[in-house]
N, CA, C and O atoms as a CHARMM CRD file, in Angstrom:
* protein
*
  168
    1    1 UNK  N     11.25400 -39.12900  14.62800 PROA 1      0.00000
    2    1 UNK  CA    11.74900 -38.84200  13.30600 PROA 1      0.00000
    3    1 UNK  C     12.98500 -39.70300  13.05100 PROA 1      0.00000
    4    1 UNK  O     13.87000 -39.86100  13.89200 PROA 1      0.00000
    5    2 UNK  N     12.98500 -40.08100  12.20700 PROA 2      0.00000
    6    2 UNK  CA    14.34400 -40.66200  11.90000 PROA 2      0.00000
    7    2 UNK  C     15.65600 -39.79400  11.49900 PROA 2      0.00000
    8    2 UNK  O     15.73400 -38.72600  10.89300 PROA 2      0.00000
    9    3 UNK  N     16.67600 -40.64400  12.06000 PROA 3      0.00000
   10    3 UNK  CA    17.89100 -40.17900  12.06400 PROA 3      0.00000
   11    3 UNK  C     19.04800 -40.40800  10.64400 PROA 3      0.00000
   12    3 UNK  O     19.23600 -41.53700  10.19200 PROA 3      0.00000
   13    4 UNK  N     19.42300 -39.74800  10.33300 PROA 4      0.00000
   14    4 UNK  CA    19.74500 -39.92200   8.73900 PROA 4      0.00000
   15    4 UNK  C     21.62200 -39.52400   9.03800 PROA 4      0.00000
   16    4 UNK  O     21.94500 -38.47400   9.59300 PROA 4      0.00000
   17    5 UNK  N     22.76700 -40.66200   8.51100 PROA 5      0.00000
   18    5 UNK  CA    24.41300 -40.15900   8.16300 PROA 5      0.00000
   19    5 UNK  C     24.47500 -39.13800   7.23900 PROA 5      0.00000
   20    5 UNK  O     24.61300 -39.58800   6.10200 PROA 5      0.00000
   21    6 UNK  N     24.43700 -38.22800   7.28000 PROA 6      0.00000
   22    6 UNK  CA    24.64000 -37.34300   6.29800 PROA 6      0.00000
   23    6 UNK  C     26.30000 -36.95300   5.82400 PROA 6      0.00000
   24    6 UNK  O     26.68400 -36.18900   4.93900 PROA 6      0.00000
   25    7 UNK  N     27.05200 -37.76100   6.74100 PROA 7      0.00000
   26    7 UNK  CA    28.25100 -37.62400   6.00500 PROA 7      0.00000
   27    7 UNK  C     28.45500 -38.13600   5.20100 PROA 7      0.00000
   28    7 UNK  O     27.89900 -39.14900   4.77700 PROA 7      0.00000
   29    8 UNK  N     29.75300 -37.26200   4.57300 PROA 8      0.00000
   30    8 UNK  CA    30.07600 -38.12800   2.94900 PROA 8      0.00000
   31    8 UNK  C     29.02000 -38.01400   1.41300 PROA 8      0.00000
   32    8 UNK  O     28.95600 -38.54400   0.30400 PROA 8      0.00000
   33    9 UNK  N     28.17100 -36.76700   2.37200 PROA 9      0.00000
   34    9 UNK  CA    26.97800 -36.41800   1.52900 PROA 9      0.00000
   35    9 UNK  C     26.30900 -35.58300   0.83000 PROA 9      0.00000
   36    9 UNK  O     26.00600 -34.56900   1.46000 PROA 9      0.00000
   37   10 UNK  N     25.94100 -35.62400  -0.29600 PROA 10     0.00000
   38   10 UNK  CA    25.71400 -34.14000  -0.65500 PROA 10     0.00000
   39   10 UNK  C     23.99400 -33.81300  -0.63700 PROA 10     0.00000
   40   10 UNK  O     23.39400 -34.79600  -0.20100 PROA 10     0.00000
   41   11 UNK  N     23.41000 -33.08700  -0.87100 PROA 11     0.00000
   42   11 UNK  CA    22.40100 -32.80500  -1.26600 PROA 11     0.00000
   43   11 UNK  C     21.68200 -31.77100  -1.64900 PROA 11     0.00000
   44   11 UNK  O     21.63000 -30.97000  -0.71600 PROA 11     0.00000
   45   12 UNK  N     21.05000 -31.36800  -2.65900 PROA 12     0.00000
   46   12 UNK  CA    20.30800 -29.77000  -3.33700 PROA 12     0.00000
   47   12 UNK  C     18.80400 -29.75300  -2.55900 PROA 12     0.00000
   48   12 UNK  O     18.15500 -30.77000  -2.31400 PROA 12     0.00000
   49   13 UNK  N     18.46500 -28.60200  -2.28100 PROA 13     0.00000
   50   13 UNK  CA    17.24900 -28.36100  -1.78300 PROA 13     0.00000
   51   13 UNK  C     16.53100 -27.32500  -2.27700 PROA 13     0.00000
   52   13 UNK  O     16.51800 -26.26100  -1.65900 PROA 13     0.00000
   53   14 UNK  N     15.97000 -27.45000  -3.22300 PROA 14     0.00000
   54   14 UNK  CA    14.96400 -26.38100  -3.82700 PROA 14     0.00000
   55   14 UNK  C     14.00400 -26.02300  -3.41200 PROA 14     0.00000
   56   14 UNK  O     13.54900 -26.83600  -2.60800 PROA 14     0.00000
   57   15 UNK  N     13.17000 -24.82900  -3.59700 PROA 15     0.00000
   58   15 UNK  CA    12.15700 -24.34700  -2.45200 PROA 15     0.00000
   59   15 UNK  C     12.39600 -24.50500  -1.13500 PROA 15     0.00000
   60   15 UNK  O     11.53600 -25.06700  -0.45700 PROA 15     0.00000
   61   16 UNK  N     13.33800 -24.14400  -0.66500 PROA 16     0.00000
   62   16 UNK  CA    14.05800 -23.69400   0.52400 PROA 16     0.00000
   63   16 UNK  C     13.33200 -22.65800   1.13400 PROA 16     0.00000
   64   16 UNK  O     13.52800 -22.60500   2.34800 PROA 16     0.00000
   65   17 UNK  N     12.36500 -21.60700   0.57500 PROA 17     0.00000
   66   17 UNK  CA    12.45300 -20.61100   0.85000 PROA 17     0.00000
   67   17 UNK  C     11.46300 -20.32300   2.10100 PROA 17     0.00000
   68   17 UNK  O     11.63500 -19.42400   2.92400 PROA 17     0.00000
   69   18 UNK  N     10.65800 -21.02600   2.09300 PROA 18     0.00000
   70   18 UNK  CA     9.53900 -21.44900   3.31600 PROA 18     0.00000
   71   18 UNK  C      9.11400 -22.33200   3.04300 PROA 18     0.00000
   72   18 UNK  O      9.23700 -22.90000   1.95700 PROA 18     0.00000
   73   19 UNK  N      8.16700 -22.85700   4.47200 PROA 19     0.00000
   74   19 UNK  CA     7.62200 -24.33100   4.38000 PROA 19     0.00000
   75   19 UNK  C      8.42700 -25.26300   4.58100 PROA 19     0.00000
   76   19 UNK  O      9.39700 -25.36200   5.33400 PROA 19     0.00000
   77   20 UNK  N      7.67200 -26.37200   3.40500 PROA 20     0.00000
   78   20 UNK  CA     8.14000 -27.68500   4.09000 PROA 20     0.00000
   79   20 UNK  C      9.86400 -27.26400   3.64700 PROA 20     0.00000
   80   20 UNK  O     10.69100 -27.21000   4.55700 PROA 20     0.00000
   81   21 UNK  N     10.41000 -26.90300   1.77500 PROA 21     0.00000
   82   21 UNK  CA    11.41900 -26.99500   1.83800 PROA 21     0.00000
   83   21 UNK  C     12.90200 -26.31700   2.62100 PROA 21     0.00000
   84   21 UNK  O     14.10400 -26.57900   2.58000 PROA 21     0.00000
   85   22 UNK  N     11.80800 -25.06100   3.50800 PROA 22     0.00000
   86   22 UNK  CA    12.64800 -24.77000   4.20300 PROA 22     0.00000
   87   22 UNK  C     13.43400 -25.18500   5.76300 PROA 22     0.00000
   88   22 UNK  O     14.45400 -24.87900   6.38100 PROA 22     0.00000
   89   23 UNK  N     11.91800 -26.31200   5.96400 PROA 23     0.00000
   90   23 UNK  CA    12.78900 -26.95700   7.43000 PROA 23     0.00000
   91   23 UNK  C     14.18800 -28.24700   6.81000 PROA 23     0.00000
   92   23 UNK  O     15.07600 -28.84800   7.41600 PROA 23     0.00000
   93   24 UNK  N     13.77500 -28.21200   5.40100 PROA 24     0.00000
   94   24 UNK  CA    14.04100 -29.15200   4.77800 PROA 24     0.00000
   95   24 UNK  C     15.74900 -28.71600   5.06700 PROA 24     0.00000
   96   24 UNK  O     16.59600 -29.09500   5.87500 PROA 24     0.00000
   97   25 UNK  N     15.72800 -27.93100   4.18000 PROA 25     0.00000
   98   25 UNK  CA    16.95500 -27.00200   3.96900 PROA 25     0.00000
   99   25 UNK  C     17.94700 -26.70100   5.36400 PROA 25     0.00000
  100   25 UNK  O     19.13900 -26.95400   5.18700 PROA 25     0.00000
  101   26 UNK  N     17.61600 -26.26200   6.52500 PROA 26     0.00000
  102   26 UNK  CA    17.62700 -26.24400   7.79500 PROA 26     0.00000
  103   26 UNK  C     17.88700 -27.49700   8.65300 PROA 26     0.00000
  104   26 UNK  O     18.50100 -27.40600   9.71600 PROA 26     0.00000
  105   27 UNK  N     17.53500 -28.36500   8.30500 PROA 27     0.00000
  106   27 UNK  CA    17.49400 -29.72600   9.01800 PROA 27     0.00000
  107   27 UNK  C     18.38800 -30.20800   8.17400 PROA 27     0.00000
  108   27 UNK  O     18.50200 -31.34600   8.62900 PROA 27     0.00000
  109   28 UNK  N     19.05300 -30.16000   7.33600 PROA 28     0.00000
  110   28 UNK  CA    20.08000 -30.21200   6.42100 PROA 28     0.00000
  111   28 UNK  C     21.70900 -29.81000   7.07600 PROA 28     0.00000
  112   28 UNK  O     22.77900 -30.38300   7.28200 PROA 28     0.00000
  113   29 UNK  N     21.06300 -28.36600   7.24500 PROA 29     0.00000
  114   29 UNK  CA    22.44800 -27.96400   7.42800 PROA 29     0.00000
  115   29 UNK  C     23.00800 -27.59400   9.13000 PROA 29     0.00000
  116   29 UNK  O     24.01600 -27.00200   9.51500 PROA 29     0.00000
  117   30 UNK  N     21.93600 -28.19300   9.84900 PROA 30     0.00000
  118   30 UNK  CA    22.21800 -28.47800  11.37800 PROA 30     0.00000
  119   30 UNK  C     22.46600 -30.42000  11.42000 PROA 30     0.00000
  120   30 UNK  O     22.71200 -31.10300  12.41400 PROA 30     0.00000
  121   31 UNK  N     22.32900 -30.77800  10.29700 PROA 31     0.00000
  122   31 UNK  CA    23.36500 -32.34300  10.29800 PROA 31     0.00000
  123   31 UNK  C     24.06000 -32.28800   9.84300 PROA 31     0.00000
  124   31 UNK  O     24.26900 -33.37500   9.30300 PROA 31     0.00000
  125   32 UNK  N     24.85400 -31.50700   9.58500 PROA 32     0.00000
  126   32 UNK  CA    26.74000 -31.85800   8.99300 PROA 32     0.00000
  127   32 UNK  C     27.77500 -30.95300   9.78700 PROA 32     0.00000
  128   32 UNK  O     27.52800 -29.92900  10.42500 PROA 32     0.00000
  129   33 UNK  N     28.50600 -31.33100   9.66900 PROA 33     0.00000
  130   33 UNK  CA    29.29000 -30.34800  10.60500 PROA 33     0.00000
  131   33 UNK  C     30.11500 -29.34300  10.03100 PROA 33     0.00000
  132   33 UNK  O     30.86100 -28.78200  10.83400 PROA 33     0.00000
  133   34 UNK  N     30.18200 -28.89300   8.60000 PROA 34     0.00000
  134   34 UNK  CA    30.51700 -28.14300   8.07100 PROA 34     0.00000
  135   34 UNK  C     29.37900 -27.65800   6.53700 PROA 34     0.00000
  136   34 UNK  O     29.63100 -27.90200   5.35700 PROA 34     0.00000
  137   35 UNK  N     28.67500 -27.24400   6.85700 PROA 35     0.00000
  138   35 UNK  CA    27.81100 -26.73000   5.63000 PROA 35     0.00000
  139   35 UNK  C     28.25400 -25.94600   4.70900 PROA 35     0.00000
  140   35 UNK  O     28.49200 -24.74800   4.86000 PROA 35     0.00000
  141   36 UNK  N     28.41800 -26.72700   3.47600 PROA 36     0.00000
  142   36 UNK  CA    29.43100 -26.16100   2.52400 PROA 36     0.00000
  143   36 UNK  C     28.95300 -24.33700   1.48900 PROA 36     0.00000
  144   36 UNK  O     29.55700 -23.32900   1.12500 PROA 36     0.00000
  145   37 UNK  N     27.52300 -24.89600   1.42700 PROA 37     0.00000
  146   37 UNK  CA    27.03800 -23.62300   0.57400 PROA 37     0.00000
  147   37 UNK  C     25.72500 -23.68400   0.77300 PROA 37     0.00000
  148   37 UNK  O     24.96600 -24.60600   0.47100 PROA 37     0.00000
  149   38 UNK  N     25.44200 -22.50700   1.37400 PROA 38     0.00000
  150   38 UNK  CA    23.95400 -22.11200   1.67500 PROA 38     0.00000
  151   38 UNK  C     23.72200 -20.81400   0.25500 PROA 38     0.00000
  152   38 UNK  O     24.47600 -19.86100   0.06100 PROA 38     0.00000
  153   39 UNK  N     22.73700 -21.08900  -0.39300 PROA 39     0.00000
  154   39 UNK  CA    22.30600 -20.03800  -1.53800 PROA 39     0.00000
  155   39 UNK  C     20.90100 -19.53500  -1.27200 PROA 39     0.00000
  156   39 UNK  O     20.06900 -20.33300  -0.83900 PROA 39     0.00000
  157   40 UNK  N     20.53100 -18.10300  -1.52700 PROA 40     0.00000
  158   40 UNK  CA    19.42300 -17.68300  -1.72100 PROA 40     0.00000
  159   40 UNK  C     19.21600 -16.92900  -2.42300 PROA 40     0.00000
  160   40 UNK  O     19.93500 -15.93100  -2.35900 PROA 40     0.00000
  161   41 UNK  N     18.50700 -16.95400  -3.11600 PROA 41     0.00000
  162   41 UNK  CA    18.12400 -16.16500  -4.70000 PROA 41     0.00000
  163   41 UNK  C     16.52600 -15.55400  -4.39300 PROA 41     0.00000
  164   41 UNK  O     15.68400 -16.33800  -3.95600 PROA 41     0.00000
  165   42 UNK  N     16.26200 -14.49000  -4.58400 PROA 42     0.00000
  166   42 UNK  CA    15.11800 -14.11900  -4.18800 PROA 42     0.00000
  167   42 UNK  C     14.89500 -12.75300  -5.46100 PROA 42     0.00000
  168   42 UNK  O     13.86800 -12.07600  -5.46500 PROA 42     0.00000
């Protein structure tokens, strides 16, 4: 898999909630070292 800088970076992840957007979401916020805002709306 490739390796991605995620510093200095922002990014939105919609359909987070399972699936693909949720490894999405997850693999997100185990690359930064401070994860600013995790949201879930259900």
């Amino acid at each position: 898999m490739n390796q991605y800088d995620f510093a200095q970076r922002a990014a939105v992840v919609t359909g987070g909630a399972q699936g693909i957007g949720y490894a999405v979401a997850e693999r997100g916020v185990r690359s930064v070292r401070r994860p600013r805002h995790v949201l879930s709306v259900t």
